[in-house]
TIFIKOL-693698 format. One record per residue (C-alpha): residue number from 1; z, y, x. Coordinates in nm, 4 decimals. Example, Ala and Ser with C-alpha at 12.3 -4.5 7.8 and 13.67 -1.06 7.14 Angstrom:
BEGIN
+-----+----------+----------+----------+
:  nr :       zz :       yy :       xx :
+-----+----------+----------+----------+
:   1 :   0.7800 :  -0.4500 :   1.2300 :
:   2 :   0.7140 :  -0.1060 :   1.3670 :
+-----+----------+----------+----------+
***
This chain:
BEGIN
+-----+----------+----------+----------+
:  nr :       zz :       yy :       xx :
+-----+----------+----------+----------+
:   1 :   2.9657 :  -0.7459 :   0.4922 :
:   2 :   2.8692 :  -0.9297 :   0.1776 :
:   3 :   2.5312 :  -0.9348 :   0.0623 :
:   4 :   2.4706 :  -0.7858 :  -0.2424 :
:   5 :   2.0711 :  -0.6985 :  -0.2607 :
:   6 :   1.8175 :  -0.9228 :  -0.2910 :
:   7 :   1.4263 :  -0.8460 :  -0.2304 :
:   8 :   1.1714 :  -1.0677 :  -0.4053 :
:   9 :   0.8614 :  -0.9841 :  -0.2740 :
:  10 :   0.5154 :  -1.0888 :  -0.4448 :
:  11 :   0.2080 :  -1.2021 :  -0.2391 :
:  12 :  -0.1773 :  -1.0602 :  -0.3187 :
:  13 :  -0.1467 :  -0.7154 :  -0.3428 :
:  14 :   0.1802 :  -0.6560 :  -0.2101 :
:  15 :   0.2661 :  -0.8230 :   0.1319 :
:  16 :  -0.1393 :  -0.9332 :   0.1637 :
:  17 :  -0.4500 :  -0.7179 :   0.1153 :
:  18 :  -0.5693 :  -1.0599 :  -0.0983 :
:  19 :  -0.6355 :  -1.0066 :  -0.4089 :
:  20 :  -1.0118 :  -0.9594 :  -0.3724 :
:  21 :  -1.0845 :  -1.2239 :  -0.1934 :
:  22 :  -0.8171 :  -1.4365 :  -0.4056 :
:  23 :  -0.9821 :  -1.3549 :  -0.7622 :
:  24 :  -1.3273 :  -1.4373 :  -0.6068 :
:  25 :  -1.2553 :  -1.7576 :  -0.5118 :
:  26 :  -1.0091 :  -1.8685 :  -0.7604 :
:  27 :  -1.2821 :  -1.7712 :  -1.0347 :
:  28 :  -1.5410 :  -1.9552 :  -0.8014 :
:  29 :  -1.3113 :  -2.2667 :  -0.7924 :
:  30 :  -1.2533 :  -2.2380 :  -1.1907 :
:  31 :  -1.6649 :  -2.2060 :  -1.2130 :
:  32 :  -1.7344 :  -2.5027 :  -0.9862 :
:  33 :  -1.4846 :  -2.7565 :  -1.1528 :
:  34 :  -1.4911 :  -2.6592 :  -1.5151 :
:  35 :  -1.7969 :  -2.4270 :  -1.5664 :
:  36 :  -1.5708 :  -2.1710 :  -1.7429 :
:  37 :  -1.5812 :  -1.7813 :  -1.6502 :
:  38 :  -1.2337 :  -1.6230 :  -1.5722 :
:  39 :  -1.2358 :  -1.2678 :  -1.7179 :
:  40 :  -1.1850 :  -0.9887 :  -1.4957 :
:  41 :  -0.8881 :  -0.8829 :  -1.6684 :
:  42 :  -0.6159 :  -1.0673 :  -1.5862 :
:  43 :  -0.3713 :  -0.9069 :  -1.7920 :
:  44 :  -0.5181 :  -0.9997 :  -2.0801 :
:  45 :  -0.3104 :  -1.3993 :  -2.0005 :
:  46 :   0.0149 :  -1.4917 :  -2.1483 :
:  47 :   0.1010 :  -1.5910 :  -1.8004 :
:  48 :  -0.0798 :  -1.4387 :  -1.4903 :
:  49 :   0.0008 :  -1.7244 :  -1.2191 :
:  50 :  -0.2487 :  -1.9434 :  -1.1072 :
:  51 :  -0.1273 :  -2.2318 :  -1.2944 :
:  52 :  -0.0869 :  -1.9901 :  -1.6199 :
:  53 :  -0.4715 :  -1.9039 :  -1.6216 :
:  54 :  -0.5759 :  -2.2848 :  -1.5720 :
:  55 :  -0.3304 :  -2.4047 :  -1.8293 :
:  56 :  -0.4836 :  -2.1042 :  -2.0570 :
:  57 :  -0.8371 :  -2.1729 :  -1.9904 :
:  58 :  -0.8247 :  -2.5605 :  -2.0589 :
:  59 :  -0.6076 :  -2.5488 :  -2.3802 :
:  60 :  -0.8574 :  -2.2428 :  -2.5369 :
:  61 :  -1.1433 :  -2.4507 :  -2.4508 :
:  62 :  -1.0365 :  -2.7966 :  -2.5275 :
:  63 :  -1.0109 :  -2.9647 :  -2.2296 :
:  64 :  -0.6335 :  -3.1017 :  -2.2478 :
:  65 :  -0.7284 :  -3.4100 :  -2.2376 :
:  66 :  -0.8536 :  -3.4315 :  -1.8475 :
:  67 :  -0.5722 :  -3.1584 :  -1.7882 :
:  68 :  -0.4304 :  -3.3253 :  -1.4591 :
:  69 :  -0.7469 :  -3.3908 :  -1.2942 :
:  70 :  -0.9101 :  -3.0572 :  -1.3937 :
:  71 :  -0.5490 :  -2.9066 :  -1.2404 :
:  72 :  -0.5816 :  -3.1023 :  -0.9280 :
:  73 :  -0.9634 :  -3.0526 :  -0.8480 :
:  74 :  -0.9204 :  -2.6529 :  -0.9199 :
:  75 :  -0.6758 :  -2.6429 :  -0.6816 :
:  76 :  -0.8489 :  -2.8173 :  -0.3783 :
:  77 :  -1.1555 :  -2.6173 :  -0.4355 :
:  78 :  -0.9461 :  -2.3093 :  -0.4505 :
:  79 :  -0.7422 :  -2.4154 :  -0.1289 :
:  80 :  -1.0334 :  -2.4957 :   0.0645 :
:  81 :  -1.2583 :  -2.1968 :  -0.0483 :
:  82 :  -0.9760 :  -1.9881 :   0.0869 :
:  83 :  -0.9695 :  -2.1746 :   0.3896 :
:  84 :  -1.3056 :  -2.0838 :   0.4722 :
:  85 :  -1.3132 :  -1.7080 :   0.3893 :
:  86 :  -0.9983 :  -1.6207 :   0.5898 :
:  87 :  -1.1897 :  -1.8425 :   0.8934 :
:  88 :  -1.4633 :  -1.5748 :   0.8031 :
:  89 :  -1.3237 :  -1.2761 :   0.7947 :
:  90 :  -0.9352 :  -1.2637 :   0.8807 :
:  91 :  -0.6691 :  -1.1728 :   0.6058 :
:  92 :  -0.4752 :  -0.8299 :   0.6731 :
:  93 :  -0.1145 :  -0.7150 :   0.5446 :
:  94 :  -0.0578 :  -0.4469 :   0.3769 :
:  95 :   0.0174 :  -0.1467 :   0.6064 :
:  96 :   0.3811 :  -0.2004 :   0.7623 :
:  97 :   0.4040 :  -0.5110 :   0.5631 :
:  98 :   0.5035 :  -0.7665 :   0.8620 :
:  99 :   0.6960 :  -0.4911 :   1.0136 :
: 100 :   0.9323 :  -0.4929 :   0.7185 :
: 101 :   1.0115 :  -0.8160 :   0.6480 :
: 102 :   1.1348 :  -0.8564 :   0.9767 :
: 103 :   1.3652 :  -0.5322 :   0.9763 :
: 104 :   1.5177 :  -0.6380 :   0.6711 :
: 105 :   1.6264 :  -0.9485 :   0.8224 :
: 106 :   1.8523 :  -0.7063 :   0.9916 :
: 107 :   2.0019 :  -0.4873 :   0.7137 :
: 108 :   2.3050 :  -0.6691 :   0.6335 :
: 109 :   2.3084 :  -0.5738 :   0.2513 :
: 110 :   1.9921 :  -0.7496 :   0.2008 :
: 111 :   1.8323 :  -1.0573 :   0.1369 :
: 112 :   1.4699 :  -1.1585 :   0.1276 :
: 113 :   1.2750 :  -1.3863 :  -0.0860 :
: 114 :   0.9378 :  -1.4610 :  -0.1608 :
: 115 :   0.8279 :  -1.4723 :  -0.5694 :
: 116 :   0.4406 :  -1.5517 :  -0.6537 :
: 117 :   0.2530 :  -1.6123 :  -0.9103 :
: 118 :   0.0024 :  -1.8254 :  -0.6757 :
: 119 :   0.0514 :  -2.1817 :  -0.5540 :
: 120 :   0.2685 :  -2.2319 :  -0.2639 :
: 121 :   0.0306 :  -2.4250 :  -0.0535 :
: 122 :  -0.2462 :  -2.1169 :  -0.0739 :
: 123 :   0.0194 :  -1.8415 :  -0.0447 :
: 124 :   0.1434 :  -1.9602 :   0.2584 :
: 125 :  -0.1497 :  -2.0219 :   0.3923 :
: 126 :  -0.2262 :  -1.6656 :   0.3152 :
: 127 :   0.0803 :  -1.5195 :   0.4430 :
: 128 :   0.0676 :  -1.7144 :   0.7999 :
: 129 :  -0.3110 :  -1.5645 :   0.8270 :
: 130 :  -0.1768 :  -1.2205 :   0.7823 :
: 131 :   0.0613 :  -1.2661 :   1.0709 :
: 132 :   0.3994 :  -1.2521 :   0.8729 :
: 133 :   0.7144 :  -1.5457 :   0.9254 :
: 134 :   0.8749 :  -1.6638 :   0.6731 :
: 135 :   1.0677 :  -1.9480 :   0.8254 :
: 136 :   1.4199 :  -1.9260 :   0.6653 :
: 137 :   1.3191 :  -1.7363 :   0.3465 :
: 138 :   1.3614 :  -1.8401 :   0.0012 :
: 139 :   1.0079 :  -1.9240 :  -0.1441 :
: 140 :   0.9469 :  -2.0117 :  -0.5394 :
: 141 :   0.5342 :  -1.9891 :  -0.6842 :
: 142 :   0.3829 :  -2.1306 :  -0.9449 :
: 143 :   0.3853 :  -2.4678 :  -0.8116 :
: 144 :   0.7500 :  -2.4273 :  -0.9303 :
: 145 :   0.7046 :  -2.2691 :  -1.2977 :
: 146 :   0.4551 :  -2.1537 :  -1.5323 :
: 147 :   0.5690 :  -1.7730 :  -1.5385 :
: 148 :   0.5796 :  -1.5180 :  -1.3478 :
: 149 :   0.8970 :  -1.4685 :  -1.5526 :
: 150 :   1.0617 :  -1.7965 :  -1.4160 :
: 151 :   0.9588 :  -1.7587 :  -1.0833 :
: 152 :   1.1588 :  -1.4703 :  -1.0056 :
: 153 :   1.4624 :  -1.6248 :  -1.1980 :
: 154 :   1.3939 :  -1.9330 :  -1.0111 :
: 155 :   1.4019 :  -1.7299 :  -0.6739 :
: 156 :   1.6958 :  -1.5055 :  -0.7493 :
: 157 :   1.8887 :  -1.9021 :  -0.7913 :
: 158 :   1.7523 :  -2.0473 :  -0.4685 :
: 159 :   1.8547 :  -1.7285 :  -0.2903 :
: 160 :   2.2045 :  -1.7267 :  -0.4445 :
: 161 :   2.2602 :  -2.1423 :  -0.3557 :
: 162 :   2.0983 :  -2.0779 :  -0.0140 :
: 163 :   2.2647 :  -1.7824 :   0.1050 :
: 164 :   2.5921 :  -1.8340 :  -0.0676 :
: 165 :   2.6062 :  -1.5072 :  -0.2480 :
: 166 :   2.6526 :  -1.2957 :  -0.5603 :
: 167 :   2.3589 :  -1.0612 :  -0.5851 :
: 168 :   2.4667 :  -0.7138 :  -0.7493 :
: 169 :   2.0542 :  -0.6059 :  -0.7648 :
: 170 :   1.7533 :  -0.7824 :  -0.7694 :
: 171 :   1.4719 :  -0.5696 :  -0.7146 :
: 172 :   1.0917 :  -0.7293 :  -0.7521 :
: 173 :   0.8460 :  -0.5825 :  -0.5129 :
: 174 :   0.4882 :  -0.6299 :  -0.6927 :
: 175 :   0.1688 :  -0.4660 :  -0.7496 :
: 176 :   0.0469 :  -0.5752 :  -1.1352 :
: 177 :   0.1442 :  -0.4736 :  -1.4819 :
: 178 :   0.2578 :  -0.8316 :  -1.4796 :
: 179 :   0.4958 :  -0.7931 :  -1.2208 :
: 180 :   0.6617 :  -0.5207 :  -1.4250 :
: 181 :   0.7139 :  -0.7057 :  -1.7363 :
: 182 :   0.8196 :  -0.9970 :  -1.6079 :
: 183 :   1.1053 :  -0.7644 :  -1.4417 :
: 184 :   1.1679 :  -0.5835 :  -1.7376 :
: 185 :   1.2183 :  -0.9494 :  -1.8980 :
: 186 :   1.4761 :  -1.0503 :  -1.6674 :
: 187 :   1.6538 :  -0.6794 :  -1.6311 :
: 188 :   1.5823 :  -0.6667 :  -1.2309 :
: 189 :   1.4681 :  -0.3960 :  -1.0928 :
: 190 :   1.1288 :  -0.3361 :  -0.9877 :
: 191 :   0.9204 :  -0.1192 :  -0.6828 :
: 192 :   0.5403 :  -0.0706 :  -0.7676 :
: 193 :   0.3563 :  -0.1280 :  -0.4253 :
: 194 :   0.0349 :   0.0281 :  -0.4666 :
: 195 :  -0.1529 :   0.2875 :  -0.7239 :
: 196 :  -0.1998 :  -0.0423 :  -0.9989 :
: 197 :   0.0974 :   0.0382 :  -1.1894 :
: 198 :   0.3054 :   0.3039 :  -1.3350 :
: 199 :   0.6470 :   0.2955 :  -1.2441 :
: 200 :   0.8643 :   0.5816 :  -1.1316 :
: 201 :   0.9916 :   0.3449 :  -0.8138 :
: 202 :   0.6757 :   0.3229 :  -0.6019 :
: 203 :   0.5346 :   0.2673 :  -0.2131 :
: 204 :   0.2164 :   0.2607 :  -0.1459 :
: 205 :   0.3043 :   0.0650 :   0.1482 :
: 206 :   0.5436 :  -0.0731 :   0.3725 :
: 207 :   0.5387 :   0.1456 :   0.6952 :
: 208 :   0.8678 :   0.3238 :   0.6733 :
: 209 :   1.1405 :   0.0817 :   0.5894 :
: 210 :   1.4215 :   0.3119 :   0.5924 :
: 211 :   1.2261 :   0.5275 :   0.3560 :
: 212 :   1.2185 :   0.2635 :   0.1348 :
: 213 :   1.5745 :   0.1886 :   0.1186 :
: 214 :   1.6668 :   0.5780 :   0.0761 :
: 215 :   1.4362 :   0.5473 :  -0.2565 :
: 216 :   1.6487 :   0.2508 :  -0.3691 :
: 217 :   1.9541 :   0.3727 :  -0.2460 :
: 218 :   2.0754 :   0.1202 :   0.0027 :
: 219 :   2.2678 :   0.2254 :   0.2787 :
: 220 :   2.0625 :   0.0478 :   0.6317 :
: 221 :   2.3440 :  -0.0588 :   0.9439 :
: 222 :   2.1770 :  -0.3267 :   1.1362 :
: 223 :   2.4003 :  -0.6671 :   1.1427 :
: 224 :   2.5468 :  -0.7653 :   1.4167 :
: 225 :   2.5232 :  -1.1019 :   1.6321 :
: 226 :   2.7726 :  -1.2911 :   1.8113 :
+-----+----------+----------+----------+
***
């Protein structure tokens, strides 16, 4: 059976209970390096991916012109302040998060990627500390692109060169107003995981997979192997 879905599934806030702990020290990183406050509103950026907010930050302020180190020295403060509050205190999934990934490896209409608006190196390390596997997935982040926009698009190509498909639906998991719009901008579809966002497709999280499907309207048969 030809694949014909594919699910591009944001990080913080949708497959990882993160983004507390990822605002606090991304902001903390931005503070240390550059002495610049990040406002709590993260909306209120043209693009809301870690890169976006730097690049944002250092043009309003002036700072092109030690762009690349500024870039560079954010992000290994960032990385490694991560590193040391998941040592801390762990990193959970969202509930049924792990669970799901894996049983949509097994729905033969569907294929799986991951779409972030963080760097890849900190999302994964994110996603391996909440216990999920991701080994043979699609990835794109904003190590990639700027956008949140370009991301996805970015994904949805990977997926269709990797797995050798035509995708009828592309349907954005995500938890931010962000998320939506970027969606919206690319005419996939879109699930709102969480209370953060209005949307008429929602889950508040991941613990019955098959419900999930039924809401999008996907027909579940397991695949089968030789």
């Amino acid at each position: 059976m030809c694949v014909k879905n594919l699910f591009m599934l944001d990080v913080d806030g949708t497959l990882v209970d993160s983004c507390q702990m990822d605002h606090e020290c991304f902001s903390q990183a931005i503070d240390e390096v550059t002495g610049l406050a990040v406002p709590d509103n993260w909306g209120s950026y043209t693009n809301v991916t870690d890169a976006g907010i730097i690049e944002e930050l250092i043009d309003t302020h002036g700072l092109n012109h030690d762009k690349i180190r500024l870039f560079r020295e954010i992000k290994r403060v960032f990385r490694q302040k991560l590193a040391v509050r998941i040592a801390e205190k762990g990193l959970a999934p969202i509930p049924g998060a792990v669970e799901f990934v894996e049983h949509m490896r097994h729905v033969p209409s569907v294929e799986l990627a991951i779409a972030t608006g963080g760097w890849e190196e900190t999302a994964r390390m994110k996603l391996k500390a909440a216990g999920f596997n991701i080994d043979g997935i699609v990835f794109s982040s904003c190590s990639d692109a700027m956008s949140r926009s370009e991301v996805m698009a970015l994904a949805a190509f990977r997926a269709k060169q990797d797995y050798g498909v035509y995708f009828d639906r592309r349907i954005y998991f995500g938890d931010g107003v962000w998320d939506k719009q970027a969606t919206q901008s690319l005419n996939y579809e879109f699930v709102a995981v969480g209370d953060k966002v209005e949307h008429e497709v929602r889950v508040n999280h991941f613990i019955n997979p098959q419900a999930i499907l039924g809401k999008l309207g996907i027909e579940e048969a397991e695949r089968q192997y030789a």
